[in-house]
C-alpha angles and dihedrals in degrees: 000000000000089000094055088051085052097052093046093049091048101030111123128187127227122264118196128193125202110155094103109108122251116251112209104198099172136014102184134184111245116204100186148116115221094203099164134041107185100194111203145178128200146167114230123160129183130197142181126221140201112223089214112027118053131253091267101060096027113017130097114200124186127187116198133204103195124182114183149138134247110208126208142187160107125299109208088192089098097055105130122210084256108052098073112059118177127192117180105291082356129098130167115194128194104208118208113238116267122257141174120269102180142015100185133171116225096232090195099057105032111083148181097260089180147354130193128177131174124249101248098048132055125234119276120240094205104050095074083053081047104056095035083061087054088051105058088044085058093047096050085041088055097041097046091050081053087066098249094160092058092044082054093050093047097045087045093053092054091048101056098044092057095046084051099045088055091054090061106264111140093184126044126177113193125181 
């Protein structure tokens, strides 16, 4: 009950502003096939220490739930002149290699599980940033030990056969 009473004398609402303009910096052509979206979850957490007083009166400890994908592909961008021959019902196409275009974190699904700070420090506004950062390194990390370039590749190669074969080409040639 006296919780109840707690949460109710120190409650606050949210207040969001969004009368600031948008600024637009780039708008920028993209040449490129996503061929692959690895969806992950995955539990990081991240903490700083004091080297003299203990966790509970100078730590600040942080516990993540992330949820994100990982996106690969093919750019085409680097296609060169002589990297597509064609010869009547022939072609013979020289794919670019796979890479990875994004590593993002699903904001709306990825949540503070728990914080915990110690009572002589305040919490630091940067440790969550930092954290975030280490998971999307995790998750590129995860997702390129999964083979997720090969599974690009593959899937790249599919797709454009059978783009190609609807075009006509009875014979394609990819490397």
């Amino acid at each position: 009950m006296l919780s109840r009473f707690w949460s109710a004398a120190t409650g606050r609402t949210l207040s969001i502003d969004v009368s600031q303009p948008t600024v637009v910096n780039r708008i920028q052509q993209l040449q490129r096939l996503e061929t692959v979206v690895y969806t992950m979850d995955k539990v990081v957490s991240g903490a700083k220490e004091n080297p003299i007083f203990p966790n509970f009166l100078a730590g600040d400890r942080l516990l993540l739930l992330v949820h994100g994908d990982v996106v690969a592909g093919i750019d085409f961008s680097t296609l060169k002149p002589g990297d597509v021959r064609v010869e009547a019902k022939q072609v013979h196409l020289h794919l670019p290699a796979a890479q990875v275009f994004s590593t993002r974190l699903d904001s709306a699904r990825t949540r503070v599980y728990s914080r915990q700070t110690g009572l002589l420090v305040p919490t630091d506004p940067n440790l969550e940033t930092q954290v975030r950062q280490e998971a999307e390194r995790q998750l590129l990390a995860a997702a390129l030990a999964d083979g997720i370039l090969r599974t690009a590749q593959q899937n790249a190669t599919s797709t454009i056969t059978s783009l190609l074969q609807g075009l006509g080409f009875e014979k394609i040639d990819l490397d």
